[in-house]
C-alpha positions as CSV (number, residue, x, y, z in Angstrom):
1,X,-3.4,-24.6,-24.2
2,X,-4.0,-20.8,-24.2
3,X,-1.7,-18.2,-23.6
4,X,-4.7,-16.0,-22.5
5,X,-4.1,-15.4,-18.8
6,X,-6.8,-16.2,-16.4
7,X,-8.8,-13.4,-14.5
8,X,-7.9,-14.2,-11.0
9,X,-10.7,-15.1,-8.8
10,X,-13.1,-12.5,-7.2
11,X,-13.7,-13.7,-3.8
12,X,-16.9,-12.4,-1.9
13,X,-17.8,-12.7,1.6
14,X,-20.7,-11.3,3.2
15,X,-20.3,-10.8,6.7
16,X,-22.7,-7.6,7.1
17,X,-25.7,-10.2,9.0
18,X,-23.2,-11.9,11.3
19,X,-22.7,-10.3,15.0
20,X,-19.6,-8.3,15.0
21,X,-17.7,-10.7,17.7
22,X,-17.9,-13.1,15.4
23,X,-17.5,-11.7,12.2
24,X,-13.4,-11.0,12.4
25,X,-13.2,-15.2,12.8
26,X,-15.7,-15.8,10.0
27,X,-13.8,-13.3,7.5
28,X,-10.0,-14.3,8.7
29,X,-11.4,-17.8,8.2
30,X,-12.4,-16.8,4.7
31,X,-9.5,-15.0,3.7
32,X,-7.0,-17.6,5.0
33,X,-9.1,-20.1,2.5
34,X,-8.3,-17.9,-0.7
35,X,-4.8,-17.6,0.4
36,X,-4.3,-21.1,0.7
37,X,-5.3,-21.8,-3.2
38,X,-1.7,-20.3,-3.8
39,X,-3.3,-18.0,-6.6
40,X,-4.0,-14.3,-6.9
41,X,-7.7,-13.0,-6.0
42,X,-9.1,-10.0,-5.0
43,X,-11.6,-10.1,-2.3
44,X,-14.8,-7.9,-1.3
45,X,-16.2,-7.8,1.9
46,X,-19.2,-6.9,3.4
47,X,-18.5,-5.9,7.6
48,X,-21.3,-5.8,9.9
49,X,-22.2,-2.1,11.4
50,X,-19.0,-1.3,14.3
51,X,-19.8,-1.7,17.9
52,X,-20.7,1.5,19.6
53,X,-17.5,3.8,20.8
54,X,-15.8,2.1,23.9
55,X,-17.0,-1.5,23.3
56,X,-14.4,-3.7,22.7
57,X,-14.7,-6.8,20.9
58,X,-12.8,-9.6,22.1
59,X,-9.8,-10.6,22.5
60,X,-7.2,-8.0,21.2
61,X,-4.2,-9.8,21.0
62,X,-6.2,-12.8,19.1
63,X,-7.3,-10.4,16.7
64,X,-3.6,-9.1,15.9
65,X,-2.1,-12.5,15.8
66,X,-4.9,-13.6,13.3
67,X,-3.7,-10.3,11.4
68,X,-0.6,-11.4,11.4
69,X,-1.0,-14.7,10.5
70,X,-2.9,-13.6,7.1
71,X,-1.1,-10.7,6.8
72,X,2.2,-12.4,4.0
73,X,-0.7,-14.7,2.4
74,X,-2.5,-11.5,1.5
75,X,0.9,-9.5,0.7
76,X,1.7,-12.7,-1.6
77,X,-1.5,-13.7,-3.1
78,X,-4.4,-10.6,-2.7
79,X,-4.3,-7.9,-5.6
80,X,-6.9,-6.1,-3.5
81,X,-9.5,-6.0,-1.1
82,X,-12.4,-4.2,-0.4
83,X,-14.5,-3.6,2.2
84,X,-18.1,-2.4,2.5
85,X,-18.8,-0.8,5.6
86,X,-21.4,1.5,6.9
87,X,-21.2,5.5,6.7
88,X,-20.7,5.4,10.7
89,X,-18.1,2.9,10.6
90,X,-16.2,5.1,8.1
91,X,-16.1,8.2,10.1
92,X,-15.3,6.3,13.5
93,X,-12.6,4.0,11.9
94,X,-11.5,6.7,9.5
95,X,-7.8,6.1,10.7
96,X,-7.9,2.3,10.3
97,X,-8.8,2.6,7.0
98,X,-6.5,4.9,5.6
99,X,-3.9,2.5,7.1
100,X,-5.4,-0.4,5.5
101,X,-3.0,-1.4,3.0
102,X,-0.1,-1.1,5.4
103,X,-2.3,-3.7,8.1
104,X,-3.6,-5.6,5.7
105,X,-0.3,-6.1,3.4
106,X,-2.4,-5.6,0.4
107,X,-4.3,-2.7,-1.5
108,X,-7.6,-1.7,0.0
109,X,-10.8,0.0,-0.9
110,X,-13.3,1.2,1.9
111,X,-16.7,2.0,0.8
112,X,-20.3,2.6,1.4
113,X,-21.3,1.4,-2.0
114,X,-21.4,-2.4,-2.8
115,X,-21.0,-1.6,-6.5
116,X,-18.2,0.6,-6.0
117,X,-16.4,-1.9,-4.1
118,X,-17.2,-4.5,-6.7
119,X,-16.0,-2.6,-9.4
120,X,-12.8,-1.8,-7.9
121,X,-11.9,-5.6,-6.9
122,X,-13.1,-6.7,-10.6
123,X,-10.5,-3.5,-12.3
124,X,-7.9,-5.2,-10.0
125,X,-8.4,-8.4,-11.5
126,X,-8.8,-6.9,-15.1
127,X,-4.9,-5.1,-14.2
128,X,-3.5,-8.5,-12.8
129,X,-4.7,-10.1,-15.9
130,X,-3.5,-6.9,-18.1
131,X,0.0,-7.3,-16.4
132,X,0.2,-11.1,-16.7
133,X,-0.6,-10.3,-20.8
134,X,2.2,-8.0,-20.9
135,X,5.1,-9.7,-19.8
């Protein structure tokens, strides 16, 4: 047996084609599958363009109970996730993100750039591994 620790797994989940009502269940459902290996991962996600200003997608209560729900799997098991969005979704949701590790219960990274995000969820994975080595 090694005493190498093992890079936890990258998950990915591309979401960016999928209509954004449906997107939220399709992630969460995602998400709530990585969480349920009992390991840590990091995650990237790529979110489908925001709805315009004023539309509202679904149900608002089911989205923060589904929040909820993933919210101490992620604290426990996510070393980070990112999420790719579009250059209007960051200016509109500009406030969401900055509170994104405090909603998600796990670091974040919002982005533009799918390489930036990957590179950020891969150095988490390289730290959690670098930690694991250390102790």
């Amino acid at each position: 047996m090694s005493d190498t620790p093992s890079v936890p797994p990258l998950v990915e989940i591309d979401a960016a084609d999928t209509p954004p009502e449906t997107a939220a269940r399709e992630v969460s459902a995602a998400l709530l599958t990585a969480i349920e290996r009992g390991e840590p991962f990091a995650a990237v996600v790529r979110m489908p363009e925001a709805p315009p200003r004023g539309v509202r997608l679904g149900d608002v209560t089911e989205r923060v109970r589904t929040l909820k729900r993933l919210r101490p799997g992620l604290h426990a098991h996510c070393i980070g996730l990112a999420f790719i969005v579009t250059a209007d979704t960051m200016q509109r949701q500009a406030k969401t993100i900055r509170s994104g590790d405090k909603l998600w219960g796990c670091p974040t990274f919002s982005t533009v750039d799918p390489d930036a995000a990957l590179a950020w969820a891969r150095a988490r994975t390289t730290e959690q591994t670098s930690d694991e080595a250390g102790q």
